[in-house]
PAVOMI-426694 format. One record per residue (C-alpha): residue number from 1; residue in one letter; x, y, z. Coordinates in nm, 3 decimals. Each point is the difference from the previous one (the first is absolute). Example, Ala and Ser with C-alpha at 12.3 -4.5 7.8 and 13.67 -1.06 7.14 Angstrom:
<tinu 1; "a"; <1.230; -0.450; 0.780>>
<tinu 2; "s"; <0.137; 0.344; -0.066>>
//
This chain:
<tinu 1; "x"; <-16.480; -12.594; 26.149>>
<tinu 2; "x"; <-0.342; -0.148; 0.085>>
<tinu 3; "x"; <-0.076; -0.078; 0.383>>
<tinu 4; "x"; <-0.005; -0.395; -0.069>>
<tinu 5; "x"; <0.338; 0.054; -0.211>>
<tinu 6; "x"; <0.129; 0.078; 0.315>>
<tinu 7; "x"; <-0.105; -0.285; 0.204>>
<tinu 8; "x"; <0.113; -0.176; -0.213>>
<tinu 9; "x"; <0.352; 0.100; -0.014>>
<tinu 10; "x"; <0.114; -0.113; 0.327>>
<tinu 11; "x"; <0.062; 0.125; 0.373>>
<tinu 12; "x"; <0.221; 0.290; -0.088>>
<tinu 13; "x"; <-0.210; 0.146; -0.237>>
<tinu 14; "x"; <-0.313; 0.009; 0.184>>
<tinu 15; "x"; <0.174; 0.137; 0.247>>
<tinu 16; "x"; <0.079; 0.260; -0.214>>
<tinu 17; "x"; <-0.369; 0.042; -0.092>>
<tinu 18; "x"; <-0.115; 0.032; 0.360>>
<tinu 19; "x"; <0.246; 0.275; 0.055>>
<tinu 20; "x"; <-0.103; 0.201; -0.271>>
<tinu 21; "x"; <-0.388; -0.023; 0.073>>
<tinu 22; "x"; <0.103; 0.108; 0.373>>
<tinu 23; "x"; <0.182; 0.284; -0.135>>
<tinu 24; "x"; <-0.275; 0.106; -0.221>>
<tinu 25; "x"; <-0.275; -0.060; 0.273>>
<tinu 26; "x"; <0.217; 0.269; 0.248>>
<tinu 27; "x"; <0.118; 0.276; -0.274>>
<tinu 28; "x"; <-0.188; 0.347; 0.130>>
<tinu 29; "x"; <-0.331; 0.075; -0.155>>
<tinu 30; "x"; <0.156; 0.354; -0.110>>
<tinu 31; "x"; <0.234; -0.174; -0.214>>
<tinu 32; "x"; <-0.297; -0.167; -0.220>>
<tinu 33; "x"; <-0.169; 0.371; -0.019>>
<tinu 34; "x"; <0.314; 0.148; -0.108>>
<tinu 35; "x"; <-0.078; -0.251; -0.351>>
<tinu 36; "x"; <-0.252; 0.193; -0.098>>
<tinu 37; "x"; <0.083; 0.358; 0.129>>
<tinu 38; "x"; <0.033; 0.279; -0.281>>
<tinu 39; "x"; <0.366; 0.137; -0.013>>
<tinu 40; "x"; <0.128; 0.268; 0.104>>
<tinu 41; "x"; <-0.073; 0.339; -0.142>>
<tinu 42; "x"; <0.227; 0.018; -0.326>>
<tinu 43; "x"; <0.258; 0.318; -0.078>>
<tinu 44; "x"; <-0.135; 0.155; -0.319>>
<tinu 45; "x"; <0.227; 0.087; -0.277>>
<tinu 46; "x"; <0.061; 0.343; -0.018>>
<tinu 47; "x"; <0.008; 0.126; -0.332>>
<tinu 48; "x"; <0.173; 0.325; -0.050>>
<tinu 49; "x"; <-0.102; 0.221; -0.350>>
<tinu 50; "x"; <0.301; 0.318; -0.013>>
<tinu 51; "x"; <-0.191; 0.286; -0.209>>
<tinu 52; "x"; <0.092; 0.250; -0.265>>
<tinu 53; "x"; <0.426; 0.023; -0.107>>
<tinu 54; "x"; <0.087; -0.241; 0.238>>
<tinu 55; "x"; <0.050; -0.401; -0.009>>
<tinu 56; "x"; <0.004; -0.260; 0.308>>
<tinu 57; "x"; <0.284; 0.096; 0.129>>
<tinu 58; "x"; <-0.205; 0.278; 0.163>>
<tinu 59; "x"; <-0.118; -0.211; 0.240>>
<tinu 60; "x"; <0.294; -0.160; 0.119>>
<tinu 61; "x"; <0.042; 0.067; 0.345>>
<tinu 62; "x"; <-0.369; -0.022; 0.049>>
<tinu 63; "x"; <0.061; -0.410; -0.107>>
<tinu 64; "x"; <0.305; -0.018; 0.212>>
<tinu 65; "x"; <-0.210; 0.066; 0.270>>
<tinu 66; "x"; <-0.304; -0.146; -0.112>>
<tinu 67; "x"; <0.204; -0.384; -0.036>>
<tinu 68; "x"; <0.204; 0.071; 0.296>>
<tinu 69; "x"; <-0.360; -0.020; 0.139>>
<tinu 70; "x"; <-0.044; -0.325; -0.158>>
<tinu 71; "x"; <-0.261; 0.125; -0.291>>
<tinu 72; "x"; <0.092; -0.142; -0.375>>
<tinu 73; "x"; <-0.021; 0.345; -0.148>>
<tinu 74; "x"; <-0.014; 0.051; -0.381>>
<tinu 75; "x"; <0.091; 0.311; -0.181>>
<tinu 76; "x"; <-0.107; -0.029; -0.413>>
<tinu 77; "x"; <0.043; 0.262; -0.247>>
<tinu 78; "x"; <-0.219; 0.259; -0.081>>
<tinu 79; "x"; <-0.015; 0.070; -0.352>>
<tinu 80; "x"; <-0.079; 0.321; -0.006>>
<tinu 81; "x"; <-0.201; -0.030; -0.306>>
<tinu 82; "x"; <-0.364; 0.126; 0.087>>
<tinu 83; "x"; <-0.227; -0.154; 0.232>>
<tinu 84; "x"; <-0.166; -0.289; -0.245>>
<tinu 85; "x"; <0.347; -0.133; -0.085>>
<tinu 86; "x"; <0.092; 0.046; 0.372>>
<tinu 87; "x"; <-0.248; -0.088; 0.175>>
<tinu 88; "x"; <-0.085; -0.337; -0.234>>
<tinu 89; "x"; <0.386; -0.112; 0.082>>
<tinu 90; "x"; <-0.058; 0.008; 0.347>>
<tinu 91; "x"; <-0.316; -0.142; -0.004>>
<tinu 92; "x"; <0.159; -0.316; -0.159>>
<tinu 93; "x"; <0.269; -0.025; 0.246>>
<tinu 94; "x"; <-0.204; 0.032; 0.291>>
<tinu 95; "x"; <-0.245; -0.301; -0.146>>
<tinu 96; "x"; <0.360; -0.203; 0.056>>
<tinu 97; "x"; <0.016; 0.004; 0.390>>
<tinu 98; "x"; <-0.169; -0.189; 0.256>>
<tinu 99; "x"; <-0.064; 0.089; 0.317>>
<tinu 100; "x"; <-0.118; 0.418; 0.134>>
<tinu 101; "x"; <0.148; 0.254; -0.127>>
<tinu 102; "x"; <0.065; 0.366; 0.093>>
<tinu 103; "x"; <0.039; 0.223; -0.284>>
<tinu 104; "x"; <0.193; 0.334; 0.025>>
<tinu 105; "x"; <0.024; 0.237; -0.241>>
<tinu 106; "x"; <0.252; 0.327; -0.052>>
<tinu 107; "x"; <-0.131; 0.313; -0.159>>
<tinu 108; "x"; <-0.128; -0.078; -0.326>>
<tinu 109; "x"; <-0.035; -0.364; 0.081>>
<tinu 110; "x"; <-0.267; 0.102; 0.227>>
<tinu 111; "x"; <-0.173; 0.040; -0.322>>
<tinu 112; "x"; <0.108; -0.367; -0.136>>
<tinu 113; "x"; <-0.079; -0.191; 0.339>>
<tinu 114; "x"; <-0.377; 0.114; 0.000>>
<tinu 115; "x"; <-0.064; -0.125; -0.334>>
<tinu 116; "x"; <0.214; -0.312; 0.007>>
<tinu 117; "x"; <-0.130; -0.123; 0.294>>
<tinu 118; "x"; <-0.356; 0.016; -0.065>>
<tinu 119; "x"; <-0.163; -0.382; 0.048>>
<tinu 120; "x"; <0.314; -0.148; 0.150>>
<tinu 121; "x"; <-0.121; -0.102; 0.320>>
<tinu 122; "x"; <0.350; -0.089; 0.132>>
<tinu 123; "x"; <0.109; 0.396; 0.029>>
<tinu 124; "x"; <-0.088; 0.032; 0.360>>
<tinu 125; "x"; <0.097; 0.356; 0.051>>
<tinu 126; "x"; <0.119; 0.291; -0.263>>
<tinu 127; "x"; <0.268; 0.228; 0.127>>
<tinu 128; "x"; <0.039; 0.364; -0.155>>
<tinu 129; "x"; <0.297; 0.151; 0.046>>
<tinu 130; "x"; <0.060; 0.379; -0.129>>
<tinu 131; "x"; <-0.269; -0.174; -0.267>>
<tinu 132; "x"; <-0.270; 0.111; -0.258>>
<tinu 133; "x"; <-0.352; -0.162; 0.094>>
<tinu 134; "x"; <-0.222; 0.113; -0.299>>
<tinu 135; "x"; <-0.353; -0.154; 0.001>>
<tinu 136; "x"; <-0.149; -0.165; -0.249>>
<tinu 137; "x"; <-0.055; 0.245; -0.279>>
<tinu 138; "x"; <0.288; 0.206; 0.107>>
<tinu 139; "x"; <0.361; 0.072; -0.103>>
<tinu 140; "x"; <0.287; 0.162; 0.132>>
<tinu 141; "x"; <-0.029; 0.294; -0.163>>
<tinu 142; "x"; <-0.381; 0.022; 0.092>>
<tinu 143; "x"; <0.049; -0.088; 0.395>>
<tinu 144; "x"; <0.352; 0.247; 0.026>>
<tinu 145; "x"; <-0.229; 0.271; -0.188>>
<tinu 146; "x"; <-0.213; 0.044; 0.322>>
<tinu 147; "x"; <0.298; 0.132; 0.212>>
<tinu 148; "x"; <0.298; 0.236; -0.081>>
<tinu 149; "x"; <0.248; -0.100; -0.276>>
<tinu 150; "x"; <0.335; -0.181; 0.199>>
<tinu 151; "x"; <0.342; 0.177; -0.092>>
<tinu 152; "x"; <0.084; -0.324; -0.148>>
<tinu 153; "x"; <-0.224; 0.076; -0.289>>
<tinu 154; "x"; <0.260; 0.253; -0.109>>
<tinu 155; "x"; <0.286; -0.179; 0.009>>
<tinu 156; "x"; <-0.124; -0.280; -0.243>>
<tinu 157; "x"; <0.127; -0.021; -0.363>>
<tinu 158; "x"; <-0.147; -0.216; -0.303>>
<tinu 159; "x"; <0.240; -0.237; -0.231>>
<tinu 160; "x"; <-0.177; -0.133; -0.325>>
<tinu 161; "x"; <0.099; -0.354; -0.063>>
<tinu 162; "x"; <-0.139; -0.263; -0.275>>
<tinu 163; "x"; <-0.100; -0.370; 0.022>>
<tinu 164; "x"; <0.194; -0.253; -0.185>>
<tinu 165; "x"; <-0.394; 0.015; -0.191>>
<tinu 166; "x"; <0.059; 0.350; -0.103>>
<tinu 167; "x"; <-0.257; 0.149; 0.235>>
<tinu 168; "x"; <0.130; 0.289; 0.206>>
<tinu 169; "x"; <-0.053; 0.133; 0.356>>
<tinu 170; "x"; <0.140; 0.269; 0.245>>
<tinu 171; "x"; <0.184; -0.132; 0.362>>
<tinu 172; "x"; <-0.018; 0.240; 0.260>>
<tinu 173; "x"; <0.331; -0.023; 0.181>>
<tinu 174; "x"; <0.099; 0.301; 0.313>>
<tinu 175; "x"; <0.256; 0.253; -0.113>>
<tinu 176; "x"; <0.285; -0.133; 0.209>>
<tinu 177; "x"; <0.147; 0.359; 0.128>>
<tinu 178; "x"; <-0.331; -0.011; 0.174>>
<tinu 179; "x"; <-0.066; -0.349; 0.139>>
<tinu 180; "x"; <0.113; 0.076; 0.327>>
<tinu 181; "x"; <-0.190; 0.272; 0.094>>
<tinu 182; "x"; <-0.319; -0.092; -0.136>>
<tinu 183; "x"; <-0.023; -0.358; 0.081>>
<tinu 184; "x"; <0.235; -0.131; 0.248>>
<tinu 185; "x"; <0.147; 0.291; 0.215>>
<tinu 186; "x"; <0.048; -0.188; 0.317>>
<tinu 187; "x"; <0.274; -0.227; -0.168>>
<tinu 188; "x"; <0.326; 0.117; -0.050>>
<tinu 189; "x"; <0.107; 0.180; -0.332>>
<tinu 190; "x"; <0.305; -0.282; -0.111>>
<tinu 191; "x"; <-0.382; -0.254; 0.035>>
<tinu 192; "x"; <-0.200; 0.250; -0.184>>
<tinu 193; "x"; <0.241; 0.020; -0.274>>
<tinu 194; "x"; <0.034; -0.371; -0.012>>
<tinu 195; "x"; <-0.420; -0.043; -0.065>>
<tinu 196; "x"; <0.048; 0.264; -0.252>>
<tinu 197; "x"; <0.216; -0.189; -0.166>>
<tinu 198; "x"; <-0.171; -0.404; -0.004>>
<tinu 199; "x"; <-0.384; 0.188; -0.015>>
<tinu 200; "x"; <-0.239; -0.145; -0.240>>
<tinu 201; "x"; <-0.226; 0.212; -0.156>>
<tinu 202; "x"; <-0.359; -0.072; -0.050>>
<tinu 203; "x"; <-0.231; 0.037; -0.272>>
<tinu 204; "x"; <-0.190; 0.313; 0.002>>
<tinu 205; "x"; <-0.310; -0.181; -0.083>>
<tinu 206; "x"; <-0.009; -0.145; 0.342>>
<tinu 207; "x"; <-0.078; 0.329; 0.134>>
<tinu 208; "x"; <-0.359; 0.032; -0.191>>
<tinu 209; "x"; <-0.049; -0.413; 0.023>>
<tinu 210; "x"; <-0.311; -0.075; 0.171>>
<tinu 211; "x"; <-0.080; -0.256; 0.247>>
<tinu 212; "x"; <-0.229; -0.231; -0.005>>
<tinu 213; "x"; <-0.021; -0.124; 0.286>>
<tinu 214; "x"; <0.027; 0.082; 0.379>>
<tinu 215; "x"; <0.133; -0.254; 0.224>>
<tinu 216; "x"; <0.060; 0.201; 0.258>>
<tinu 217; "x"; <-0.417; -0.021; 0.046>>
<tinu 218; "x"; <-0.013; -0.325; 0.128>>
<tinu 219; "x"; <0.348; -0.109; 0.160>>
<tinu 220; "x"; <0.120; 0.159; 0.341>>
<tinu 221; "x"; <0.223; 0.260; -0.118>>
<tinu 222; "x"; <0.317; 0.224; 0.212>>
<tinu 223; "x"; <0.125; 0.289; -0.115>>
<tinu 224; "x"; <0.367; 0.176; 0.099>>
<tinu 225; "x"; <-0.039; 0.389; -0.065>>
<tinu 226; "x"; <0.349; 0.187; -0.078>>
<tinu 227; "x"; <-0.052; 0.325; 0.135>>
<tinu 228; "x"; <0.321; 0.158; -0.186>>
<tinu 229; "x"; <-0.119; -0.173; -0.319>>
<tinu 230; "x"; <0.037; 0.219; -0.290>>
<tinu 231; "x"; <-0.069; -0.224; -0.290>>
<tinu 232; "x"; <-0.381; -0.089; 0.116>>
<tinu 233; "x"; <-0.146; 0.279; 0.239>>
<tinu 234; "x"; <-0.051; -0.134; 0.328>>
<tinu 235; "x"; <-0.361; 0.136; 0.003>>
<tinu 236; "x"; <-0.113; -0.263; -0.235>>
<tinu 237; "x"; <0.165; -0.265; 0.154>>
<tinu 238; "x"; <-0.205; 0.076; 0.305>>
<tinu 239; "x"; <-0.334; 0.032; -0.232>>
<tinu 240; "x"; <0.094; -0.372; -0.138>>
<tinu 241; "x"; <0.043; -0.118; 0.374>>
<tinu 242; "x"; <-0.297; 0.154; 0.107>>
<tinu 243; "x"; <-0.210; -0.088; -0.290>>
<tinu 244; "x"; <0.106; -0.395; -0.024>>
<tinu 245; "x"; <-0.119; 0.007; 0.400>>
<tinu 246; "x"; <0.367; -0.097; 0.054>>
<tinu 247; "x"; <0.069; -0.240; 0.356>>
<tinu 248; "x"; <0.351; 0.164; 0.060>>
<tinu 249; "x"; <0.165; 0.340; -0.163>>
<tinu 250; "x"; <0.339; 0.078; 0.121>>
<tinu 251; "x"; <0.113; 0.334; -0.060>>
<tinu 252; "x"; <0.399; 0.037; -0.012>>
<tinu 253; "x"; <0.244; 0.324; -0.088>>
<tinu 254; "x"; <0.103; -0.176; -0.292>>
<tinu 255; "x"; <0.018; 0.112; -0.400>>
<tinu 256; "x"; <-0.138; -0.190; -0.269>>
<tinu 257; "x"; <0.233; -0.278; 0.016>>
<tinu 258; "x"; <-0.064; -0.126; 0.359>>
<tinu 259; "x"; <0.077; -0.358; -0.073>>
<tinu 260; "x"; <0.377; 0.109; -0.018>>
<tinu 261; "x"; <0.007; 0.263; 0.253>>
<tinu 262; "x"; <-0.219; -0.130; 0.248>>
<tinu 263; "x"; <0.038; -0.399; -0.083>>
<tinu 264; "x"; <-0.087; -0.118; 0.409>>
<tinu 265; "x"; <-0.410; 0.219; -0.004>>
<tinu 266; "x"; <-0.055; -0.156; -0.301>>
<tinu 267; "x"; <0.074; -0.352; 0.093>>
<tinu 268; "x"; <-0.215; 0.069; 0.266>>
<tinu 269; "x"; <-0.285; 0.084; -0.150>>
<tinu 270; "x"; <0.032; -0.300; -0.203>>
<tinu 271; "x"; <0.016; -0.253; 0.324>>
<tinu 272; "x"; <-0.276; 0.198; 0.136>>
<tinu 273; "x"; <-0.196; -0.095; -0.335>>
<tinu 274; "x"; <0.123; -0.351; 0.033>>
<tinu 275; "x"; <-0.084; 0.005; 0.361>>
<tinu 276; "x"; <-0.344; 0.133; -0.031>>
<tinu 277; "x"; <-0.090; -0.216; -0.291>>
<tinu 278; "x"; <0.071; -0.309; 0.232>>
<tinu 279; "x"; <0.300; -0.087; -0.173>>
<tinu 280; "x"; <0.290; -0.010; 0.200>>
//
């Protein structure tokens, strides 16, 4: 309503009008600031990428926490394909959420996360957990050549398979008498025997896939070290710290599958990323 509209509309309405201008004229000049102030720093997503014969359920205590913290958390699959196929998939799915980001990758997926999030400028902060951190150039089998073969290496078995095109490949799955010794001894057997069991394998191409591309480079990166890990040798986790100039390694008595065994250090490494990074 116009100023002459209302004195035109009578005594009570002007009346009305004067009251508001007063209130207007005493509001506190911080109020009028606050209009224009930036918000308040936003929670990234955390997006959590299991590795090699696992799924998302790997990481489920490490969301329970994470939400209980108030973070939206998201957990995709990992196809377990090869790092193109891989690595493109997450790509995509990262290019669908707004706001920062803090990427965490398991064991293989360290491999996945450094390619996929090349040029997205929302991933605020790569996590590696137990994780492969080839450069570019490299592959898994190049990078684990520099430092002594893990005992997981002989536990592994290959399964041919065929594509509904008729091409074939080989999945790499671990012999399951020997799962618990060689990849997640700190868990009890009756939990072993159940990851045995629900694994998924991976292709064996995956181990000799280059990658193209090295986030890891450019993005703040934190690193959690097993020390008991005897699927990747800790040595070369250390290297991949040291060599991506890492702001935080944690080093924890923990096997390969840390994530499960040691779910509360790993969700703290993760706030300290999203910490760090600004994002709280």
């Amino acid at each position: 309503m116009t100023v002459s509209g209302i004195l035109t509309s009578g005594q009570g309405r002007l009346a009305l009008g004067v009251a508001v201008l007063s209130a207007l004229a005493v509001m506190p000049t911080h109020a009028a600031d606050d209009i224009g102030r930036a918000p308040a720093a936003q929670k990234p997503t955390v997006v959590l990428v299991h590795g090699a014969f696992a799924d998302g359920s790997s990481w489920n205590a490490v969301v329970q926490r994470l939400q209980q913290d108030g973070y939206q958390v998201i957990a995709p699959p990992n196809t377990l394909r090869g790092i193109p196929q891989d690595s493109t998939y997450l790509n995509s799915l990262l290019k669908t959420i707004k706001g920062p980001i803090v990427l965490v990758g398991h064991s293989y997926a360290g491999e996945v996360i450094s390619q996929a999030a090349a040029g997205v400028d929302n991933v605020k902060a790569l996590v590696y957990v137990n994780a492969i951190m080839p450069d570019k150039g490299e592959s898994f089998a190049s990078l684990s050549g520099k430092f002594p073969a893990a005992p997981l290496t002989k536990a592994l078995k290959q399964v041919p398979f065929r594509n509904g095109d008729g091409t074939t490949g080989t999945d790499v799955y671990i012999q399951p008498a020997k799962l618990h010794a060689t990849f997640a001894q700190d868990l009890s057997q009756q939990q072993a025997s159940v990851m045995a069991s629900t694994q998924r394998p991976i292709a064996q191409s995956a181990f000799t896939d280059k990658v193209t591309e090295a986030a890891w480079r450019d993005k703040p990166v934190y690193v959690l070290v097993g020390k008991q890990d005897r699927a990747i040798d800790p040595s070369l986790e250390r290297y991949e710290a040291k060599r991506a100039h890492a702001r935080k390694t944690v080093e924890i008595n923990s096997s390969h599958v840390s994530l499960v065994s040691h779910p509360q250090a790993v969700t703290e490494l993760i706030l300290s990323a999203a910490h760090d990074s600004g994002q709280q």
